[in-house]
VMD Tcl script that draws the C-alpha trace (Angstrom):
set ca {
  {0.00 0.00 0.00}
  {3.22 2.33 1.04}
  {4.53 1.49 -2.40}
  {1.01 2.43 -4.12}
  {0.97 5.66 -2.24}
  {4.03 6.69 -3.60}
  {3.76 5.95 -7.02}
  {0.92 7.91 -6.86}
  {2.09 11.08 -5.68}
  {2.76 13.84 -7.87}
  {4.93 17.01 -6.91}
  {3.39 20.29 -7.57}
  {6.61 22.87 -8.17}
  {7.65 26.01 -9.70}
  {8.96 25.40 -13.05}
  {10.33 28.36 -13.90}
  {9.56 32.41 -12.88}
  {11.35 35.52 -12.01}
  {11.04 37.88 -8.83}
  {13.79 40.42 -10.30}
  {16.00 39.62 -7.99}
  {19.39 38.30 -10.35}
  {19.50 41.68 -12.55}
  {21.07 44.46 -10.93}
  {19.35 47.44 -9.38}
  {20.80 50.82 -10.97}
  {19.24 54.01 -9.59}
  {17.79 57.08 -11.89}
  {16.00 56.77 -15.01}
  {16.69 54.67 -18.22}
  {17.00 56.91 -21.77}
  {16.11 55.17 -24.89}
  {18.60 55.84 -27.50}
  {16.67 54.73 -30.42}
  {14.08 56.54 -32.87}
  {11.02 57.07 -30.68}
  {9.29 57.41 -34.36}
  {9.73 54.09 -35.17}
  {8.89 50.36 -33.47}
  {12.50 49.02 -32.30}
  {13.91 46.75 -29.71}
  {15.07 48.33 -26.24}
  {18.80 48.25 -25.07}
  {20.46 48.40 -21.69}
  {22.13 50.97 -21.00}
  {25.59 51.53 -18.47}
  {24.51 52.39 -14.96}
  {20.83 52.58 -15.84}
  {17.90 50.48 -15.02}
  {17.84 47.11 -16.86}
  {15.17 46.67 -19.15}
  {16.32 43.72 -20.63}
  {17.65 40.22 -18.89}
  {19.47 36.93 -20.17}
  {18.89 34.14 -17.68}
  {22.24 31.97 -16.71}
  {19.82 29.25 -15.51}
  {17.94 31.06 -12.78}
  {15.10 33.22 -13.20}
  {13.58 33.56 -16.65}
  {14.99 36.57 -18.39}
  {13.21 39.05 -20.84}
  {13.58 41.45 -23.46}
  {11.64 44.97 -23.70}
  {10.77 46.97 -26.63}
  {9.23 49.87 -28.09}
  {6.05 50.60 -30.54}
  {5.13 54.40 -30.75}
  {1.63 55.80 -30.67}
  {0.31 56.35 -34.10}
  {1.59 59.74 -34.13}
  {4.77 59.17 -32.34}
  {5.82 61.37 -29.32}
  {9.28 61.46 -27.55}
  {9.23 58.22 -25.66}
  {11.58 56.90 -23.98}
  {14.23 59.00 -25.28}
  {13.49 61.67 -22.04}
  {14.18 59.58 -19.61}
  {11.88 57.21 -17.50}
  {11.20 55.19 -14.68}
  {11.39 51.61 -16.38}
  {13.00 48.56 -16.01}
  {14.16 46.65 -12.95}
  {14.56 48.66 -9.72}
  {14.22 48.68 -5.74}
  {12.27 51.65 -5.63}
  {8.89 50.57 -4.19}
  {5.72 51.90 -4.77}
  {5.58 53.74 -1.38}
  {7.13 53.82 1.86}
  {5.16 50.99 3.04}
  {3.92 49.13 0.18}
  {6.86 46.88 -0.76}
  {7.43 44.40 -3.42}
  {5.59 41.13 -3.01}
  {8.66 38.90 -3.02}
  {12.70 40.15 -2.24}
  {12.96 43.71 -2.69}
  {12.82 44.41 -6.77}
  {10.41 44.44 -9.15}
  {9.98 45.46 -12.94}
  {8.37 48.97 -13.63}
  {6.92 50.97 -16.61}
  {6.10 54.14 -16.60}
  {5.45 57.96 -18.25}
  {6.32 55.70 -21.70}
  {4.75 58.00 -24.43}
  {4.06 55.55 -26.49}
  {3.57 51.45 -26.26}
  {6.53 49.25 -23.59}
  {6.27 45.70 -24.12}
  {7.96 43.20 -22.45}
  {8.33 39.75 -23.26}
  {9.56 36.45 -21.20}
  {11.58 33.32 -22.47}
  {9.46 30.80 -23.42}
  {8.61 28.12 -20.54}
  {8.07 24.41 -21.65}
  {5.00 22.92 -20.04}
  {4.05 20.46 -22.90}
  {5.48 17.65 -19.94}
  {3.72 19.28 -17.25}
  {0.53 18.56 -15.85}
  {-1.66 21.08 -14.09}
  {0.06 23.99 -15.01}
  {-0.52 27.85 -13.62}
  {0.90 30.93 -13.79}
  {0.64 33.47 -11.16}
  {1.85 37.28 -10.90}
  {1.47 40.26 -8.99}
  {0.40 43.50 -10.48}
  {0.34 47.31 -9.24}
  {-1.57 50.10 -10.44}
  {0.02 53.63 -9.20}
  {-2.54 55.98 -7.71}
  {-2.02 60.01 -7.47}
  {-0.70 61.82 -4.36}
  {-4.65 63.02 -4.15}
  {-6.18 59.73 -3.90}
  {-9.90 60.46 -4.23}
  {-9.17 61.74 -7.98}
  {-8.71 59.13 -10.90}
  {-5.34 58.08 -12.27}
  {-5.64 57.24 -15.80}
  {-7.06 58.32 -19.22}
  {-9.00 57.60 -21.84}
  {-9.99 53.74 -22.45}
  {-7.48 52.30 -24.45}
  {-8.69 52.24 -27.47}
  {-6.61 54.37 -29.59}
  {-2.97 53.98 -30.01}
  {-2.57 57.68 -29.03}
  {-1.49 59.76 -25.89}
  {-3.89 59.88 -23.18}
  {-5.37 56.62 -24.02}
  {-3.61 54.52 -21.06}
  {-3.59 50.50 -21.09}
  {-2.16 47.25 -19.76}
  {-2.55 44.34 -21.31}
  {-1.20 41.10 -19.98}
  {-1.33 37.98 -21.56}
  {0.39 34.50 -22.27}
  {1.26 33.67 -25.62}
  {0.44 30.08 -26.45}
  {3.49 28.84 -29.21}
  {2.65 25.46 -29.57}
  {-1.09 26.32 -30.70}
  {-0.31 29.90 -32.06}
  {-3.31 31.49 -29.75}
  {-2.85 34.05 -26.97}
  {-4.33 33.92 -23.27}
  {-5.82 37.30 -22.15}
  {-4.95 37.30 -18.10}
  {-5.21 41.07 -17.90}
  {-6.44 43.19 -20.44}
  {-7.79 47.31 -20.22}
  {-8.14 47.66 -24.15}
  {-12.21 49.15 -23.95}
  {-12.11 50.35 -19.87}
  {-10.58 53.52 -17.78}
  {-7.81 51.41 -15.85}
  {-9.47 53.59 -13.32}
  {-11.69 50.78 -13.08}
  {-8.89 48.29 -11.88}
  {-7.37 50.30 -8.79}
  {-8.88 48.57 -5.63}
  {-11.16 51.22 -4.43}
  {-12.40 51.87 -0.41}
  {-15.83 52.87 -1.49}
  {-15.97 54.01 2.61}
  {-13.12 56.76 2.44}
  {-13.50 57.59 -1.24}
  {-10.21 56.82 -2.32}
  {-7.97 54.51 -4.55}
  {-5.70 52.11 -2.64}
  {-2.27 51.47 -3.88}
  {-2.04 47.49 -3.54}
  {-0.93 44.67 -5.13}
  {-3.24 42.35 -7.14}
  {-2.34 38.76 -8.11}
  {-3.49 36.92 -11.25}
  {-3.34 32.90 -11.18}
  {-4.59 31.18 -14.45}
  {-4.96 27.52 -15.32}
  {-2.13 27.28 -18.85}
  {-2.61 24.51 -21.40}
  {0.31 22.07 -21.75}
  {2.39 24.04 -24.31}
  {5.18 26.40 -24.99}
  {3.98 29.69 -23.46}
  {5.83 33.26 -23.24}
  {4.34 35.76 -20.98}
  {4.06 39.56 -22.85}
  {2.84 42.46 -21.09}
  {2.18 45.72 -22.80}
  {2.07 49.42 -21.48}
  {0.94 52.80 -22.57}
  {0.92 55.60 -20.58}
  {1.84 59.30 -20.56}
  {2.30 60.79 -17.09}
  {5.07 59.83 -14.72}
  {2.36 59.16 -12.38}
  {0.96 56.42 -14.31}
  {3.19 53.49 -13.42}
  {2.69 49.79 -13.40}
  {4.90 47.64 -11.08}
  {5.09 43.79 -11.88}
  {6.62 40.95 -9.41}
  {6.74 37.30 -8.27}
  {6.23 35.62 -11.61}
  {5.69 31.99 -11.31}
  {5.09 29.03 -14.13}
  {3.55 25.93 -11.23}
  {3.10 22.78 -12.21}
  {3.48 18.95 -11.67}
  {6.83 18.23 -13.00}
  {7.71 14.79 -11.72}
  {5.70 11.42 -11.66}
  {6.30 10.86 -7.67}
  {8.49 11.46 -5.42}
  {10.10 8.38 -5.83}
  {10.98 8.71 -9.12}
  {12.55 12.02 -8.17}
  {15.13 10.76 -5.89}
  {15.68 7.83 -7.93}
  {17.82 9.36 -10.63}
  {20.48 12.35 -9.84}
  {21.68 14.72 -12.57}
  {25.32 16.11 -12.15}
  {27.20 18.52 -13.57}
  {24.39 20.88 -13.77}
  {24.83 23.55 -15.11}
  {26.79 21.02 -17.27}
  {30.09 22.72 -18.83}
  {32.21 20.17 -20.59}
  {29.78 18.56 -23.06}
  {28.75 15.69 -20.86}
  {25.88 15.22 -18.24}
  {26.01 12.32 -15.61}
  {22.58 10.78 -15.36}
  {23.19 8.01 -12.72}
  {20.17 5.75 -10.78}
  {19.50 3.74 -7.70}
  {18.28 0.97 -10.35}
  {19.78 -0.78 -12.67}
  {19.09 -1.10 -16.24}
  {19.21 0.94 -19.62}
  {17.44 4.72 -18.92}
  {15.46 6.24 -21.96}
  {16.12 9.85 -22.15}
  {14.74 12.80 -24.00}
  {15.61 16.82 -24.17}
  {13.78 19.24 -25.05}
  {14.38 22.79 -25.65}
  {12.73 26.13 -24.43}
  {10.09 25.86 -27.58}
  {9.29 22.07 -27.14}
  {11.40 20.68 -29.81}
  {12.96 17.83 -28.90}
  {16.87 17.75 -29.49}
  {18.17 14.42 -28.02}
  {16.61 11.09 -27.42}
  {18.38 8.15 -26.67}
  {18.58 5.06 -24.63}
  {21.49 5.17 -21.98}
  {23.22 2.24 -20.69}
  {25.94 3.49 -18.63}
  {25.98 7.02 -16.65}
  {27.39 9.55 -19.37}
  {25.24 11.31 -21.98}
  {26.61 13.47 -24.58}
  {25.66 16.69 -24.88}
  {28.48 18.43 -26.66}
  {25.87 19.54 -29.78}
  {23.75 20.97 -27.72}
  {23.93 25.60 -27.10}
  {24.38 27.04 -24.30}
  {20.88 27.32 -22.49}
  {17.74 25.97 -20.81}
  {16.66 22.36 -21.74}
  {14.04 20.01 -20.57}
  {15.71 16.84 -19.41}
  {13.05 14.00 -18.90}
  {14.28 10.12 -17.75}
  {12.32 7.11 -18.04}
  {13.17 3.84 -16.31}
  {10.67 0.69 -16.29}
  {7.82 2.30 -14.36}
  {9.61 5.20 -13.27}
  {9.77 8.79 -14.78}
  {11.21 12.64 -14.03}
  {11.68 15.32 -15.86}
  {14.01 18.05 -14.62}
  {15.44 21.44 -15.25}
  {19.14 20.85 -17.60}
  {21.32 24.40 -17.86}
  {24.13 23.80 -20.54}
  {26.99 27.06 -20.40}
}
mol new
graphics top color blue
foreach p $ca { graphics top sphere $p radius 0.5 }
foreach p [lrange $ca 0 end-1] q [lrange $ca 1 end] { graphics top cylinder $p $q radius 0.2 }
display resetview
């Protein structure tokens, strides 16, 4: 019956996410160098806030850009409150999890921000969770934002956030203003009359795919900021626990072109990678300890081991 239970039991994990807490913190503003007339890709700068991150095998990283209204204004290129930082909201309203976050605001135009890909197609049960924060003004009884969203034009404020489905080519609305004042959204104390600066968390169920997280800003006042943090990607990542400790991966991050894969039982393993879009790069039947990996690029893989009954599938970093 012991033996039952355990087969049985699944582990229910973070697969991947990002608090902000790996990029470094610069003070001050960042100042887009590019053509604030035209749609291009956003670059760090030296000793400004990063608006872009490549993951070493931690948290996820992301990449920012920029899309102009449809009559362009300045931008970025004045300098703005964007990117990772440990400035908090307020005084007393801190970030949700360690002490940085991701923040957009006065943008003059459209921010987006998109997230590496996450690989849940050998999940089960997955979710994704994050914490959002609409800014209020220093008179909190007045409104925030403008317009509805609508128009791609100044004074027409919006978030949208959403999940980007690869594998089926479909996005997941888990956030979207496009049609409402974002007014609308602040948590409100109809008693006292006022907006309430406070986090709000979104949890959705995800399909078992390839999904990217994008969130999109426009807004046009410095006091119309939106603060992001604790982004998680749950889900059931291992048969049982069983399985888990039955099979130990080492080196990992693996650096030489080789990955140990050793277990407690004997007998050939069958083992698959994947990469960050689902494709699967390696599958082979192992009969000793040491797989090959030398073709594989530096990044985030999928590693998933089946023996007889028993299966895993873990996190592989290649450098």
């Amino acid at each position: 019956m012991l033996a039952a239970l355990m087969i049985g039991a699944v582990s229910f994990a973070q697969i991947a996410g990002t608090s902000f807490e790996e990029p470094d913190a610069f003070p001050g503003k960042y100042t887009d160098t590019g053509d604030p007339n035209v749609a291009h890709d956003l670059l760090n700068n030296s000793g400004e806030p990063v608006v872009d991150f490549t993951s070493t095998g931690g948290e996820i990283g992301f990449n920012a850009s920029y899309v102009p209204y449809d009559t362009p204004d300045v931008g970025l290129t004045d300098g703005d409150f964007v990117g990772v930082t440990d400035f908090t909201p307020s005084s007393t309203v801190l970030f949700t999890d360690g002490d940085k976050g991701y923040q957009l605001s006065d943008i003059d135009g459209n921010m987006i921000v998109e997230f590496d890909p996450v690989d849940l197609t050998l999940a089960n049960s997955g979710v994704i969770s994050l914490d959002f924060l609409l800014s209020i003004n220093s008179t909190p009884t007045n409104g925030n934002y403008e317009g509805d969203g609508t128009v791609n034009e100044s004074g027409s404020d919006r978030l949208r956030i959403y999940v980007r489905d690869i594998t089926n080519s479909t996005e997941i609305d888990l956030f979207n203003s496009t049609g409402t004042d974002l007014d609308d959204f602040v948590p409100f104390d109809s008693g006292s009359g006022e907006y309430q600066l406070q986090w709000q968390t979104i949890t959705e169920t995800l399909p078992n795919s390839v999904l990217q997280l994008v969130i999109e800003g426009r807004s046009n006042a410095s006091a119309e900021s939106f603060w992001f943090d604790n982004i998680s990607f749950d889900g059931t990542i291992g048969v049982n626990e069983f399985s888990a400790d039955q099979f130990a991966v080492y080196p990992n991050p693996a650096t030489k072109g080789y990955v140990n894969i050793t277990s407690k039982v004997s007998g050939a393993k069958n083992v698959s990678i994947f990469d960050v879009l689902g494709k699967q790069v390696i599958k082979t039947t192992l009969n000793s300890e040491r797989l090959d990996i030398s073709a594989l690029n530096s990044g985030v893989y999928i590693l998933k081991i089946e023996q007889g009954k028993s299966s895993v599938t873990k996190k592989l970093v290649v450098k």
